[in-house]
N, C-alpha and C positions, 0 to 999 in steps of 0.2 A: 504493500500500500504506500511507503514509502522511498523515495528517493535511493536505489545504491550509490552512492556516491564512491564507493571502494574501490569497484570495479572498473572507474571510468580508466581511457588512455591517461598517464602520466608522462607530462612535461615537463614539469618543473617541482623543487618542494621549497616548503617555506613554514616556519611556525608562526601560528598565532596568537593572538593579544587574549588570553580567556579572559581580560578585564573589560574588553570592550564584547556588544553584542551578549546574547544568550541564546545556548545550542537549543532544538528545536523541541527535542526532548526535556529540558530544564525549566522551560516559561514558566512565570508564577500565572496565576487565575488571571489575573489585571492580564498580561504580556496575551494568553492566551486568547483573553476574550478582545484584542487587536490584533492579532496574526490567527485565526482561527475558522473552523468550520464547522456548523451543526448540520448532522444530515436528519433534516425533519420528516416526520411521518406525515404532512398534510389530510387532512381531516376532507370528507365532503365538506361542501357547503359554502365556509369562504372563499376568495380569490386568492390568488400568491399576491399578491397587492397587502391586501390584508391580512394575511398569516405574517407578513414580514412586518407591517406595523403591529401587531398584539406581540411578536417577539420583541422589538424593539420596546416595546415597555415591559415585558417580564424581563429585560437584561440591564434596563437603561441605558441602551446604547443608541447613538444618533445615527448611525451606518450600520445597515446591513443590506445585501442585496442576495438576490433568489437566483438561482441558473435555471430558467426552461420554465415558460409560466404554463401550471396546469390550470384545465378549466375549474371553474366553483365546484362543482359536481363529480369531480375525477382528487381519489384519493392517492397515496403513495410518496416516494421519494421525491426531496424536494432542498437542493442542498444550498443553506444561507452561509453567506459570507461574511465576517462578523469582522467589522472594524477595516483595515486596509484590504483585508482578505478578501474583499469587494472587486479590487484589481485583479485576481486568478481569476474569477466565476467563469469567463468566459472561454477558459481553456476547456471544460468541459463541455462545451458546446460540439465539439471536436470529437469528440465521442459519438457512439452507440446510446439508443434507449429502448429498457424492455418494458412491455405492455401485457396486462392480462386483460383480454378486452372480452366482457361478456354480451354476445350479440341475440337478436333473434330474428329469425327468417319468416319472412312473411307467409309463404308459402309450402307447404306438403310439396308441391313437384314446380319444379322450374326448367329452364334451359340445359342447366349443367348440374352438375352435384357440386357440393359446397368444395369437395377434395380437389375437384379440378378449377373453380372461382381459386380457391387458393394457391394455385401454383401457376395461372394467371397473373398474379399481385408478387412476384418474386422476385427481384432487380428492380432496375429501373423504371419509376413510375411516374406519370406525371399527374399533378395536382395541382387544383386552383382552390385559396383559403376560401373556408365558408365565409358569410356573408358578416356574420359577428368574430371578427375574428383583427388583431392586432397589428395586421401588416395589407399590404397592397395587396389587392386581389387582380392577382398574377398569376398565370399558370408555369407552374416552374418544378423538375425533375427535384424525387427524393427516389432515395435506396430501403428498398424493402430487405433485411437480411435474412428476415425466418419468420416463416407463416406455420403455427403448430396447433393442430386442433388436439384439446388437451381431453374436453369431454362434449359428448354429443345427444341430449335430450331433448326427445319432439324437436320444438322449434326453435331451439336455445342451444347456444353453441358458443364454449367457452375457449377461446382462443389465444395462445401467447407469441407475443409478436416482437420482431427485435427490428428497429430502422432508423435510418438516418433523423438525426435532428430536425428539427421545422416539421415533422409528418404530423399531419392532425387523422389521429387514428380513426373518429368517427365518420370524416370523409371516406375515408380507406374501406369502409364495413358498409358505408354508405354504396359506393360504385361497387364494391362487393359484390350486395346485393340487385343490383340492376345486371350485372351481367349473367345471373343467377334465372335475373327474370321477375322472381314475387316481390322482390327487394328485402331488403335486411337494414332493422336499429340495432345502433348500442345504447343496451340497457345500462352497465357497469362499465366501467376502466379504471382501472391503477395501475400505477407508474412503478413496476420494482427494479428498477436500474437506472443508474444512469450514469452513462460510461465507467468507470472502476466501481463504482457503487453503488452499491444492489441491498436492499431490502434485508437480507439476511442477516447484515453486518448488526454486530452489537450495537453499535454506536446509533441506529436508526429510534430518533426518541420524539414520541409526542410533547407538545406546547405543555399539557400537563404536568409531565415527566420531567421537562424543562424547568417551570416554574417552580416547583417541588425542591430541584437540586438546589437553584437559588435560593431561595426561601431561606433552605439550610445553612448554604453557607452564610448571607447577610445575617440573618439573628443566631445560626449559633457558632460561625465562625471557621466549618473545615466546608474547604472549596472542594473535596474527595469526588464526592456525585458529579456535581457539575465539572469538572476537571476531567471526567471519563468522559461527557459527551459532545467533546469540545476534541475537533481532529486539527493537529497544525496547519497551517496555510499549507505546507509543503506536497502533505496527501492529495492535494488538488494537480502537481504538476508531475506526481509519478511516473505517468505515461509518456512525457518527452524526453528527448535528447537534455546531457544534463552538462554546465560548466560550473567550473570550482575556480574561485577567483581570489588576489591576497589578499591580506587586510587592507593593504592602501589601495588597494586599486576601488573599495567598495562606495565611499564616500564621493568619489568623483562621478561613478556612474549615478547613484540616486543623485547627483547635481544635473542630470543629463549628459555627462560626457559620455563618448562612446570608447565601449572596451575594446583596447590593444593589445596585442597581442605579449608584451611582454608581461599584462596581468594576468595571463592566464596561467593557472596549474594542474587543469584538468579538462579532459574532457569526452566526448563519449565517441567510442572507436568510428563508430558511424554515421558518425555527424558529416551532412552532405550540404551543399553550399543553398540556401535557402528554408532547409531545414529551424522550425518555431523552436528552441532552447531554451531552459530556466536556465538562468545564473542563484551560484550559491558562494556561498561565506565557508570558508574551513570546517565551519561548526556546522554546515550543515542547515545554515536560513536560506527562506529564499529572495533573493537583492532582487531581482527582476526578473522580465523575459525579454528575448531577443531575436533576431531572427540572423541565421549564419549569413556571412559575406564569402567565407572559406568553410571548405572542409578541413576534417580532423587532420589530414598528411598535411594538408597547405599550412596550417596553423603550426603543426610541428616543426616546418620547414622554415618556415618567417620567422624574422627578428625584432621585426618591427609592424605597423600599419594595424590597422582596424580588422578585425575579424568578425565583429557583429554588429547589427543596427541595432540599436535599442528601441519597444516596445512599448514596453510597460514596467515603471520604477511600482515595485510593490513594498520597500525596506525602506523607514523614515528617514529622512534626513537624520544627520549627526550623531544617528545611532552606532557607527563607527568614526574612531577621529580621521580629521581633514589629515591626509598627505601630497595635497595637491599644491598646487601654487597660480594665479592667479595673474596672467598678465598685465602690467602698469607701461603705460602710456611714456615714456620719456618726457622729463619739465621740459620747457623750452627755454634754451637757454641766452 
């Protein structure tokens, strides 16, 4: 779930300041609940709009953002971003999402059987958002990965579905049904994935359960509870390409410089030149994301020049000291 940082290609070494920064594993509650992640159970009913403000006051926190908004109606995973951790959400985007969608078919006999409507819907599909729906209604290509009828009663048919982001599953069940013939609703959906994170994980806690932990810790003091269901920002960037950068080099990129290749100390064998990259600190936080200019040999090979565009700063300012220096203008003399 987390970052190997072990394994990447090594470069270069270097030791670190353990007086500056804290490793990812170490955050106290405070550190956590700003570099952090709740993977929420979302409830029918509300909007993700609205689940993300009721967290925000069982946390007191001013920031938190949602990755992937589910309908009111539609329960399951639903991962908030809590404090800067706002900045990753989006790498998740990037992912896979699995769906348990429970439909029902209109009709005893159609066109085709449901088995074969299913394997119709497998790759590339095209889809225009319904009419309530959050974005331009465009008809534009999503990836179906897996259409799996799990059980099959009368008219009801419970199905687990895994597809590219943006897919709005009840369109999906909707054209389903029309090629079917009687047509087909979905009754039910929940969300149990979504890209590395799935439903099963521990860490998946109701607004309740949330509340609860808090509670605890503010009136009687051990953050224990609430400390389990709080995942480091870092769990979010697992799935990319990874770089390991030194301490001086960290403060200049959160200033926006871009990182040079003589900052770098690590990084991952397969790193391909356009390739999206976290940067990390020794300890193992994550400073940013960037996207490769160089692959991993080009970088080994260079002495000098830029290796990455910077992204997204997700690591506060001044959180590591300045070892930069700052160009001054010559007086006139």
């Amino acid at each position: 779930m987390l970052p190997q940082l072990e394994s990447l290609r090594i470069l270069d070494e270097d030791v670190t300041d353990e007086s500056q920064g804290t490793r990812y594993d170490a955050r106290s509650i405070e550190q956590a609940m700003r570099y952090g992640l709740v993977l929420l159970d979302k409830p029918p009913g509300p909007t993700s709009h609205e689940t993300v403000a009721w967290t925000k006051r069982i946390l007191g926190l001013d920031k938190i953002g949602h990755s992937g908004t589910l309908d009111p109606q539609v329960s399951g995973v639903l991962p908030l971003g809590l404090g800067e951790a706002t900045k990753a959400l989006g790498v998740l985007l990037l992912g896979s999402k699995e769906y348990h969608a429970l439909a029902r078919i209109h009709g005893a006999h159609g066109k085709i059987r449901l088995e074969d409507a299913v394997k119709t819907f497998h790759g590339p599909i095209y889809q225009k958002p319904p009419q309530r729906s959050a974005v331009m209604r465009q008809t534009r290509t999503r990836t179906i990965h897996e259409i799996e009828i799990l059980e099959r009663r009368d008219q009801l048919a419970l199905m687990r579905i895994v597809c590219e982001s943006g897919t709005y599953i009840r369109k999906l069940l909707y054209d389903m049904g029309e090629i079917m013939g009687p047509g087909a609703t979905m009754i039910e959906l929940r969300r149990t994935r979504v890209a590395q994170f799935d439903e099963k994980t521990s860490t998946l806690v109701t607004m309740h359960e949330l509340a609860d932990a808090f509670a605890v810790w503010k009136e009687g003091g051990d953050p224990g509870a609430l400390a389990k269901m709080i995942l480091p920002v870092e769990a979010a960037l697992s799935e990319l390409k990874s770089v390991v950068i030194r301490d001086s080099a960290v403060d200049a990129l959160c200033h926006g410089a871009q990182l040079a290749v003589p900052g770098v100390l690590r990084v991952s064998s397969d790193l391909h030149k356009g390739d999206l990259a976290a940067v990390y600190t020794q300890k193992g936080e994550a400073v940013a994301l960037v996207e490769a200019t160089l692959g991993a040999q080009e970088i080994a090979d260079a002495v000098r020049g830029h290796a990455f565009q910077t992204k997204r700063i997700i690591m506060d300012v001044g959180t590591y000291e300045k070892k930069w220096r700052t160009r001054t203008k010559p007086e006139n003399g």
